[in-house]
N, CA, C and O atoms as CSV, one atom per row, in Angstrom:
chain,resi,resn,atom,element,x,y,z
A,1,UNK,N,N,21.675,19.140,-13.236
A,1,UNK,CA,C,20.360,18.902,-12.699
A,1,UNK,C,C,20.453,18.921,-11.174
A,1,UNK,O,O,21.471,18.461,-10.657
A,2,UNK,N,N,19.476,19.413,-10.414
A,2,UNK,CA,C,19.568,19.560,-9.484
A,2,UNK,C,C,18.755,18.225,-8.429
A,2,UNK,O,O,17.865,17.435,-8.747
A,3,UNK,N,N,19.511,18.400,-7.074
A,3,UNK,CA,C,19.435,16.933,-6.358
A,3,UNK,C,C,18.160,16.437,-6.344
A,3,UNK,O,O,17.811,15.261,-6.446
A,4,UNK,N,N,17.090,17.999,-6.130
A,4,UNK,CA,C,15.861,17.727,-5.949
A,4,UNK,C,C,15.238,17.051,-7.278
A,4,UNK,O,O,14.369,16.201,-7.086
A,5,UNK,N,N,15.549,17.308,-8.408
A,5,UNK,CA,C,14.794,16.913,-9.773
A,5,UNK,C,C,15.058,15.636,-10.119
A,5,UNK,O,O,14.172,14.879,-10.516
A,6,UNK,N,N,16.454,15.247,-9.981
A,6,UNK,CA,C,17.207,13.362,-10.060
A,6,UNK,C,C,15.988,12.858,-8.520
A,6,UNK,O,O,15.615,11.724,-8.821
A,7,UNK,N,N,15.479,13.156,-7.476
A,7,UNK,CA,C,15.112,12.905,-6.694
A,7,UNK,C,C,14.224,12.476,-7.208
A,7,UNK,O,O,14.363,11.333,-7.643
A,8,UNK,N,N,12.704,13.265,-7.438
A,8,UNK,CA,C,11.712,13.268,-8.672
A,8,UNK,C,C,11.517,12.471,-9.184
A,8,UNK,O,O,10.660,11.603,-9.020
A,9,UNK,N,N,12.705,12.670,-10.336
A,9,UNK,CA,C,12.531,11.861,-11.405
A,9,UNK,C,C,12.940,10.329,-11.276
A,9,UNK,O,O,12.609,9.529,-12.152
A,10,UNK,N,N,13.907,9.821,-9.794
A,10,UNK,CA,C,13.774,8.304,-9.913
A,10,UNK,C,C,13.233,8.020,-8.751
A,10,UNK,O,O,13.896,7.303,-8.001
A,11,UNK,N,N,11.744,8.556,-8.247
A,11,UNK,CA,C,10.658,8.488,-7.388
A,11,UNK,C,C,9.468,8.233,-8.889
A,11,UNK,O,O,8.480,7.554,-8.607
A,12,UNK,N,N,9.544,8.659,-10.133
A,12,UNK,CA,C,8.517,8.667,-10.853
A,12,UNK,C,C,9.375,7.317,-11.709
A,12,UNK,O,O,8.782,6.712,-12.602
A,13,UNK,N,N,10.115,7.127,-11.508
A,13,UNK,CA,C,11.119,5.857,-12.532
A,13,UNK,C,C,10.339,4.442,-11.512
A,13,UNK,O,O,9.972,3.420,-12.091
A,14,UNK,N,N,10.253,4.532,-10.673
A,14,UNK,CA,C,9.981,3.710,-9.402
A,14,UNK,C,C,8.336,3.214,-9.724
A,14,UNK,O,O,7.824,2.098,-9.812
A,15,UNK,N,N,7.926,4.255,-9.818
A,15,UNK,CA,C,6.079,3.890,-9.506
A,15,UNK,C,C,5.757,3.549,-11.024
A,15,UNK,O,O,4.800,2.841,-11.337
A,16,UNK,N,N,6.657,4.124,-11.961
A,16,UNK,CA,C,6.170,3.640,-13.838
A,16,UNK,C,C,6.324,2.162,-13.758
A,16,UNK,O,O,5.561,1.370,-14.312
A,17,UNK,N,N,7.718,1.725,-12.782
A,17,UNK,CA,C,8.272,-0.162,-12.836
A,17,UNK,C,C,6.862,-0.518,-12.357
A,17,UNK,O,O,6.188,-1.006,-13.263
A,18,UNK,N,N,6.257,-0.413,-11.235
A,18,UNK,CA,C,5.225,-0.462,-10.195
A,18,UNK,C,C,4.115,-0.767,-11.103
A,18,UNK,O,O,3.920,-1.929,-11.460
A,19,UNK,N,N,3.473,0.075,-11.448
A,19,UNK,CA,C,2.556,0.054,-12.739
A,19,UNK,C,C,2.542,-1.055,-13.927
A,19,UNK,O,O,1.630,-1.791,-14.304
A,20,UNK,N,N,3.801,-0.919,-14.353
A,20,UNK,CA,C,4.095,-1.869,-15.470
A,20,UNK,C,C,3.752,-3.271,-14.867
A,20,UNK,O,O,2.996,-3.916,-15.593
A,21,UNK,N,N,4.238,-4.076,-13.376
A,21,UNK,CA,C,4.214,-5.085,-13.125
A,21,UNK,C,C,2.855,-5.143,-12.248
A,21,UNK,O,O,2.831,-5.992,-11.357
A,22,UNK,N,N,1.919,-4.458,-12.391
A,22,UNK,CA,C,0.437,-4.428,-11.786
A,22,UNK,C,C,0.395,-4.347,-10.382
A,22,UNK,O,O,-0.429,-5.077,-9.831
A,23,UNK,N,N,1.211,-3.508,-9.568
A,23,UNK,CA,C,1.532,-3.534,-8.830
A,23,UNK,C,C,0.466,-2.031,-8.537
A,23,UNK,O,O,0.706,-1.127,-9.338
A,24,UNK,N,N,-0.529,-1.753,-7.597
A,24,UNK,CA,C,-1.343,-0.864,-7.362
A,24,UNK,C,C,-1.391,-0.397,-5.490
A,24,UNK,O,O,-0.684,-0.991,-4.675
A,25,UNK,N,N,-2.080,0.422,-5.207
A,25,UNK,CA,C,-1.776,1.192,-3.865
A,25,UNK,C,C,-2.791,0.076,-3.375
A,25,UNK,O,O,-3.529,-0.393,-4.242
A,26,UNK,N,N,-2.898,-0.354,-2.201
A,26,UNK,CA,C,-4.144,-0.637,-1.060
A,26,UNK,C,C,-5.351,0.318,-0.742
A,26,UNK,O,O,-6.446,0.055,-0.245
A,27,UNK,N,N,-4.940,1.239,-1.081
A,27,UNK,CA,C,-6.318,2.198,-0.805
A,27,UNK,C,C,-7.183,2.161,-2.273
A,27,UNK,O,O,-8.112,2.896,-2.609
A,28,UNK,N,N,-6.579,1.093,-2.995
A,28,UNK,CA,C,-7.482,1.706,-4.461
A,28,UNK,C,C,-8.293,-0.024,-4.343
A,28,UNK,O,O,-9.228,-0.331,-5.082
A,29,UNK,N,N,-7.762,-0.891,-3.387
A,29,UNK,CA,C,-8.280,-2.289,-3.933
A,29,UNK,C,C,-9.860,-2.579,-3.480
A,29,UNK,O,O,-10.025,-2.231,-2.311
A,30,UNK,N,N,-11.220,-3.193,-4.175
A,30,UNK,CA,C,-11.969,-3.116,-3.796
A,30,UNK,C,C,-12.187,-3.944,-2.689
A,30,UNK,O,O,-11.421,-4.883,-2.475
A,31,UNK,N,N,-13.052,-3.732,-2.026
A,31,UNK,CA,C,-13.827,-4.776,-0.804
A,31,UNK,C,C,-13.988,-5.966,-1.273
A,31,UNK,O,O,-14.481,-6.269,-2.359
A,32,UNK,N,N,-13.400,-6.947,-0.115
A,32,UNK,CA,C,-13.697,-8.338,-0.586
A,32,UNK,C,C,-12.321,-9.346,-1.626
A,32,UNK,O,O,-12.278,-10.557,-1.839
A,33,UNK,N,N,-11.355,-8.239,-2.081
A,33,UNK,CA,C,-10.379,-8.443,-2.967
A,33,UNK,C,C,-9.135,-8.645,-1.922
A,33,UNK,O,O,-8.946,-8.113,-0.828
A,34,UNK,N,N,-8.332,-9.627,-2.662
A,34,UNK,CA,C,-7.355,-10.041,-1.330
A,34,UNK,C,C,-6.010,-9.606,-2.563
A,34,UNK,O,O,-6.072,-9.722,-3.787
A,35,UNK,N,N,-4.851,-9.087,-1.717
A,35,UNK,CA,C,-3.707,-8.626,-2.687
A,35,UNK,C,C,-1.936,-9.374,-1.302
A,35,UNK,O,O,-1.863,-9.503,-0.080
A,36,UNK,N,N,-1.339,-9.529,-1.981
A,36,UNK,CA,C,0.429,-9.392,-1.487
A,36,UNK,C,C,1.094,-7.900,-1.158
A,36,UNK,O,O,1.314,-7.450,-2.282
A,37,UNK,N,N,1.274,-7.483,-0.748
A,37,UNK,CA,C,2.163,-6.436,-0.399
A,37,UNK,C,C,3.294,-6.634,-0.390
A,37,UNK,O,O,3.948,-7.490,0.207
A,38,UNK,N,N,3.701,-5.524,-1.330
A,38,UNK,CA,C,5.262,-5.597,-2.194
A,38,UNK,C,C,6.205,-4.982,-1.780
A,38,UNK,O,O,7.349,-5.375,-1.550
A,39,UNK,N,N,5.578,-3.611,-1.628
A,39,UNK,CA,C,6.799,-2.135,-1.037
A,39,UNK,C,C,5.654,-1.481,-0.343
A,39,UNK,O,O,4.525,-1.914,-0.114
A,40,UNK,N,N,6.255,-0.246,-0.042
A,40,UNK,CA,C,6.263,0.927,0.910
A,40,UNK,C,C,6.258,2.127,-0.060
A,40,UNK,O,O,6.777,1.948,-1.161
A,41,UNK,N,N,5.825,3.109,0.178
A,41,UNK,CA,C,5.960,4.653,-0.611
A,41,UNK,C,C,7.570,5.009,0.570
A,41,UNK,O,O,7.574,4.651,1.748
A,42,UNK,N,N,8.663,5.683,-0.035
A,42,UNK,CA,C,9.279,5.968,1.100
A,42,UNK,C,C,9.197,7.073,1.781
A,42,UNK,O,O,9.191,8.214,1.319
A,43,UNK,N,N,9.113,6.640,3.272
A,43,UNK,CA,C,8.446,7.078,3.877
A,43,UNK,C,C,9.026,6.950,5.648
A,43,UNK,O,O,10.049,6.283,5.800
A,44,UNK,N,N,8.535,7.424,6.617
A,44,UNK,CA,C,9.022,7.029,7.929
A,44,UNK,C,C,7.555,6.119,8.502
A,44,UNK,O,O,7.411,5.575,9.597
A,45,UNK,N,N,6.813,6.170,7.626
A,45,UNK,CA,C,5.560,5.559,8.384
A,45,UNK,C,C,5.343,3.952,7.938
A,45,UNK,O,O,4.433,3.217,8.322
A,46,UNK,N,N,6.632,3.560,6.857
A,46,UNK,CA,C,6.534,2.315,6.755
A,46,UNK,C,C,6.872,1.186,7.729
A,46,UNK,O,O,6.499,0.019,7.616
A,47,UNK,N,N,7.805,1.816,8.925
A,47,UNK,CA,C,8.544,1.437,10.331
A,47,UNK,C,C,6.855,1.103,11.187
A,47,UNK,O,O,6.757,-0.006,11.712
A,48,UNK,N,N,5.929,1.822,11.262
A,48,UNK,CA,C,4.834,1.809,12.079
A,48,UNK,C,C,3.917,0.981,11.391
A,48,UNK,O,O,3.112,0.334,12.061
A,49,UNK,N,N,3.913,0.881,9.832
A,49,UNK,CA,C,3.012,-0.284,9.444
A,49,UNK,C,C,3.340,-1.514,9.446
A,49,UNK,O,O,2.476,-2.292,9.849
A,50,UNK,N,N,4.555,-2.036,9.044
A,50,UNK,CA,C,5.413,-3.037,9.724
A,50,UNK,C,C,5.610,-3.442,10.923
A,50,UNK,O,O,6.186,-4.523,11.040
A,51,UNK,N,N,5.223,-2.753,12.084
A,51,UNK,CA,C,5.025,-3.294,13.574
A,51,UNK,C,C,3.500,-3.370,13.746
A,51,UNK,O,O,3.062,-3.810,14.809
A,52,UNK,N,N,2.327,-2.816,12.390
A,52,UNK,CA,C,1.248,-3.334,12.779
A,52,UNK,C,C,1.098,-4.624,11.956
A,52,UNK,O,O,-0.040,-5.090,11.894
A,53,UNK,N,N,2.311,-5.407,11.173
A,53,UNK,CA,C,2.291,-6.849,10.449
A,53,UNK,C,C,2.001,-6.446,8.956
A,53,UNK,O,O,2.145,-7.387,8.176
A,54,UNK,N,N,1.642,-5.304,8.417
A,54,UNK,CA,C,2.313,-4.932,7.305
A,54,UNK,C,C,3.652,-5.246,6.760
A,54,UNK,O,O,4.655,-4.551,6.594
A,55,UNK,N,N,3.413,-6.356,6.553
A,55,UNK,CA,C,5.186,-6.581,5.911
A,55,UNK,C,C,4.930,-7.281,4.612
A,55,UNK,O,O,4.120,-8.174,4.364
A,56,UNK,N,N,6.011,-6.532,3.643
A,56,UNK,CA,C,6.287,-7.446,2.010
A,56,UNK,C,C,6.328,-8.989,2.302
A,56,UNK,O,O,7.000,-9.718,3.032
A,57,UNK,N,N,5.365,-9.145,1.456
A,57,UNK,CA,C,5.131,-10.608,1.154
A,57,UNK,C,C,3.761,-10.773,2.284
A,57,UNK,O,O,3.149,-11.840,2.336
A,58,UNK,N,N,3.550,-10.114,2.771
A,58,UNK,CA,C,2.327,-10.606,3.685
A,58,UNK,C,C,1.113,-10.497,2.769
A,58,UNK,O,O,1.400,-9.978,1.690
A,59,UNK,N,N,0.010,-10.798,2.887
A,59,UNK,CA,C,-1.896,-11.193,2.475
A,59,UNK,C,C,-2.460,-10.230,2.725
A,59,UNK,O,O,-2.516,-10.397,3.943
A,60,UNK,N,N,-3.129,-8.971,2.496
A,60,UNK,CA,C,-4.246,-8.543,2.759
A,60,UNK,C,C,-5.450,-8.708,2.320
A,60,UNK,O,O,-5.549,-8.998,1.128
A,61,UNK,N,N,-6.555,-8.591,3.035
A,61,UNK,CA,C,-7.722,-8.877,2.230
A,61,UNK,C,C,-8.753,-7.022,2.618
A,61,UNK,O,O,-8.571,-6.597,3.759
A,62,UNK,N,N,-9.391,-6.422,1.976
A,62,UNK,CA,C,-10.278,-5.238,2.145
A,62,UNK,C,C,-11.532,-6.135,2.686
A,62,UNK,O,O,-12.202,-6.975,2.086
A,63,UNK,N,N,-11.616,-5.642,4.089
A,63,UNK,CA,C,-12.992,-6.073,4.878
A,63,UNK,C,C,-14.288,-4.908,4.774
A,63,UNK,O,O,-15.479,-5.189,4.647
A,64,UNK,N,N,-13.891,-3.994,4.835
A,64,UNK,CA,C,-14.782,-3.080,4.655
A,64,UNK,C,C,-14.223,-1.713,4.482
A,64,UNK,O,O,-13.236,-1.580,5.204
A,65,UNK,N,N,-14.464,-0.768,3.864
A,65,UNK,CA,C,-14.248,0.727,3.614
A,65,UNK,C,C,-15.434,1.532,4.558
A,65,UNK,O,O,-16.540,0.998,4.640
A,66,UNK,N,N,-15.256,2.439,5.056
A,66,UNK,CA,C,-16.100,3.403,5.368
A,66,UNK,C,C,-17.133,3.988,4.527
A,66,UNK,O,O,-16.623,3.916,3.409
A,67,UNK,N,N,-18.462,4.609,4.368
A,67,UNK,CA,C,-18.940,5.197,3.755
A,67,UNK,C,C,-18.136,6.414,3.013
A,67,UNK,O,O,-18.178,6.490,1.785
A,68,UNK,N,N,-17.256,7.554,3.948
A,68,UNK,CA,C,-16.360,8.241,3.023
A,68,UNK,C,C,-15.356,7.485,2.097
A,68,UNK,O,O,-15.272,7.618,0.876
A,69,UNK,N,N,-14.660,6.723,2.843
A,69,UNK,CA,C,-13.471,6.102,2.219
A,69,UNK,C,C,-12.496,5.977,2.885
A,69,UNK,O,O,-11.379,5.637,2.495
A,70,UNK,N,N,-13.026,6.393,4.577
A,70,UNK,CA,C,-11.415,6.347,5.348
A,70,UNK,C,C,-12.151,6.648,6.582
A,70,UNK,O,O,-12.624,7.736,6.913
A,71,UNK,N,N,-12.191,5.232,7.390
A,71,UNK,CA,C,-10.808,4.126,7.835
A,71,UNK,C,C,-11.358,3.214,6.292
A,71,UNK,O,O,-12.329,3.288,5.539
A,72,UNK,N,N,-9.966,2.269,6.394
A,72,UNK,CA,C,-9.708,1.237,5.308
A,72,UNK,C,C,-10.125,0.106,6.511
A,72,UNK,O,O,-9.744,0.596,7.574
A,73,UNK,N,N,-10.644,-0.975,6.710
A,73,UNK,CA,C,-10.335,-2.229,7.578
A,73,UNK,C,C,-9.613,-3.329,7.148
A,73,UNK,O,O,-10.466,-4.123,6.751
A,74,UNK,N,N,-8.411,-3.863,6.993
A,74,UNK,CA,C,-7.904,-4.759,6.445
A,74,UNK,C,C,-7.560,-5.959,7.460
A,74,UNK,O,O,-7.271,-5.900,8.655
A,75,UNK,N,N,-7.691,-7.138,6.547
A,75,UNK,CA,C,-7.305,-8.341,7.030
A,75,UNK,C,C,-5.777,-8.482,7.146
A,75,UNK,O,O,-5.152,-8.270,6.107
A,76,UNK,N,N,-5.123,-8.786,8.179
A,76,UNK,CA,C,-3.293,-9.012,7.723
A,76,UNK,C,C,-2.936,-9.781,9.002
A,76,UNK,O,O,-3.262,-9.276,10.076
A,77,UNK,N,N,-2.475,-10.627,8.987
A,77,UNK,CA,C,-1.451,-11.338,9.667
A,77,UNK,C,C,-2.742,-12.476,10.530
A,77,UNK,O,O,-2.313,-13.328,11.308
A,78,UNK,N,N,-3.797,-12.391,10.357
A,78,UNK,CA,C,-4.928,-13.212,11.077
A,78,UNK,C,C,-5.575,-12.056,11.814
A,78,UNK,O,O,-6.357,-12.326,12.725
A,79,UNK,N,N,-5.404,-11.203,11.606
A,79,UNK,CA,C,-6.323,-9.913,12.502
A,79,UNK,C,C,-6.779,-8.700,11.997
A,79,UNK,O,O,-6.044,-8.280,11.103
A,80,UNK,N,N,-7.616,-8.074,12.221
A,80,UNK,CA,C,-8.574,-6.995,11.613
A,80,UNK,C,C,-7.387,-5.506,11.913
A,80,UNK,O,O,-6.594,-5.449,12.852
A,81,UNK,N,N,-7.508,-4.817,11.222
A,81,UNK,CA,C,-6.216,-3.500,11.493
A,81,UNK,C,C,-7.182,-2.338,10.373
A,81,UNK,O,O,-7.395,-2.353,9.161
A,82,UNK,N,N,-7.505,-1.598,11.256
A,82,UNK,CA,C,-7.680,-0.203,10.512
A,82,UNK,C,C,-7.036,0.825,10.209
A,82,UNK,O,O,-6.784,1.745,10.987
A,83,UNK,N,N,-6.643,0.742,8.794
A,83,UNK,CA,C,-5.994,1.796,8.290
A,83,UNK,C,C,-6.851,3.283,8.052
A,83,UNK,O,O,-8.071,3.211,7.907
A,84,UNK,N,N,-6.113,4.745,8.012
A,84,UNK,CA,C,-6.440,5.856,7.241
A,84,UNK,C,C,-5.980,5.261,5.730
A,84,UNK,O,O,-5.006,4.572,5.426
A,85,UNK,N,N,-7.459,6.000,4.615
A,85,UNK,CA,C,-6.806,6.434,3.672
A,85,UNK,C,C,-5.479,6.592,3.843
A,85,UNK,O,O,-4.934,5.546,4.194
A,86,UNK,N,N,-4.885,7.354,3.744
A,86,UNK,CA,C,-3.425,7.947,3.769
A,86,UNK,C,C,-2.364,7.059,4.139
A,86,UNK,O,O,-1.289,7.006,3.541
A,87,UNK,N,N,-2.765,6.160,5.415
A,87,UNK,CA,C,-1.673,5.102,5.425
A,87,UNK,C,C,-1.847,4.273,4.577
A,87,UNK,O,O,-0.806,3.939,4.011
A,88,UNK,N,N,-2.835,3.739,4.207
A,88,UNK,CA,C,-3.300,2.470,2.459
A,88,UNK,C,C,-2.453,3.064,1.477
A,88,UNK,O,O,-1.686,2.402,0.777
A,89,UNK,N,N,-2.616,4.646,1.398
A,89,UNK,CA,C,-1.868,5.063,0.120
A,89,UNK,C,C,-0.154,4.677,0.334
A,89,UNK,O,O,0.451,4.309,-0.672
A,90,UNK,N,N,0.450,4.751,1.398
A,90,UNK,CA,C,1.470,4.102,1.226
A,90,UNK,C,C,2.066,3.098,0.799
A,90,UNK,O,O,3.269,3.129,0.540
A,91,UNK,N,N,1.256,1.938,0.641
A,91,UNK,CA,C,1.491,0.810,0.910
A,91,UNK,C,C,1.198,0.133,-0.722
A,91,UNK,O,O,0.278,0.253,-1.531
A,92,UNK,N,N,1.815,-0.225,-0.714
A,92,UNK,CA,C,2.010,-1.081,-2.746
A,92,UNK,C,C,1.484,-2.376,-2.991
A,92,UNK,O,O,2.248,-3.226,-2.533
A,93,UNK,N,N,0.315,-2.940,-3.621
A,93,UNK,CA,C,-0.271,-3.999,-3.302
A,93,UNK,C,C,0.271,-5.029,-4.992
A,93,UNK,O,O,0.618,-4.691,-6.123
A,94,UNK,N,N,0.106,-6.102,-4.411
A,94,UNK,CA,C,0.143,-6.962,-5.963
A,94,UNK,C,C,-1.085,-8.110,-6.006
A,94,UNK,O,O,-1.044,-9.309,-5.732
A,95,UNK,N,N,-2.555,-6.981,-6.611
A,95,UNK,CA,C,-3.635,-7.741,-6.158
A,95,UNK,C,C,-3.423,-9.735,-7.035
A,95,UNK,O,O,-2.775,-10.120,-8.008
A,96,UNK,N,N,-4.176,-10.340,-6.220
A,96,UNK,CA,C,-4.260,-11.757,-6.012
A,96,UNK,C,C,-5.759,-12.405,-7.011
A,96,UNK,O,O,-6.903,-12.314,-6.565
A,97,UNK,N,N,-5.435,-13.033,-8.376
A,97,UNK,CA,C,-6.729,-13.628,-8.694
A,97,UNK,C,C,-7.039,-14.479,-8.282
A,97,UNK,O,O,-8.139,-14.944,-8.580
């Protein structure tokens, strides 16, 4: 098997664990819903969300979505931070009842 397909396949072994333990993206959580942040997609842009206080084990809460769907506005660390879509999709939430 080749490096790229073992690559793949324990990138898809990863997000099935993810799933199983209700573990969902930030860009999917609704407004008003507060979640933990668990992991990162890997990535080089997890270094830049982590210096904006994105860090595992931290609180987010969804303040508002855009009419399209992107910027994201999230609550984290005591301060307002606007995400792209695309950076939310990185980011692994473990929403909070």
């Amino acid at each position: 098997m080749s490096p790229a397909k073992i690559e793949t396949l324990q990138a898809l072994k990863i997000k099935l664990q993810r799933m199983k333990k209700g573990v969902i993206k930030l860009s999917s959580l609704a407004i008003g819903k507060s979640a933990v942040i668990t992991s990162f997609e890997k990535d080089d842009l997890h270094l830049k969300l982590m210096e904006m206080g994105c860090v595992p084990g931290e609180t987010v809460k969804i303040e508002k979505i855009a009419p399209l769907g992107d910027p994201i506005s999230i609550m984290v660390a005591g301060y307002n931070l606007s995400l792209r879509k695309t950076e939310a999709d990185y980011i692994w939430v473990e929403e909070l009842v």
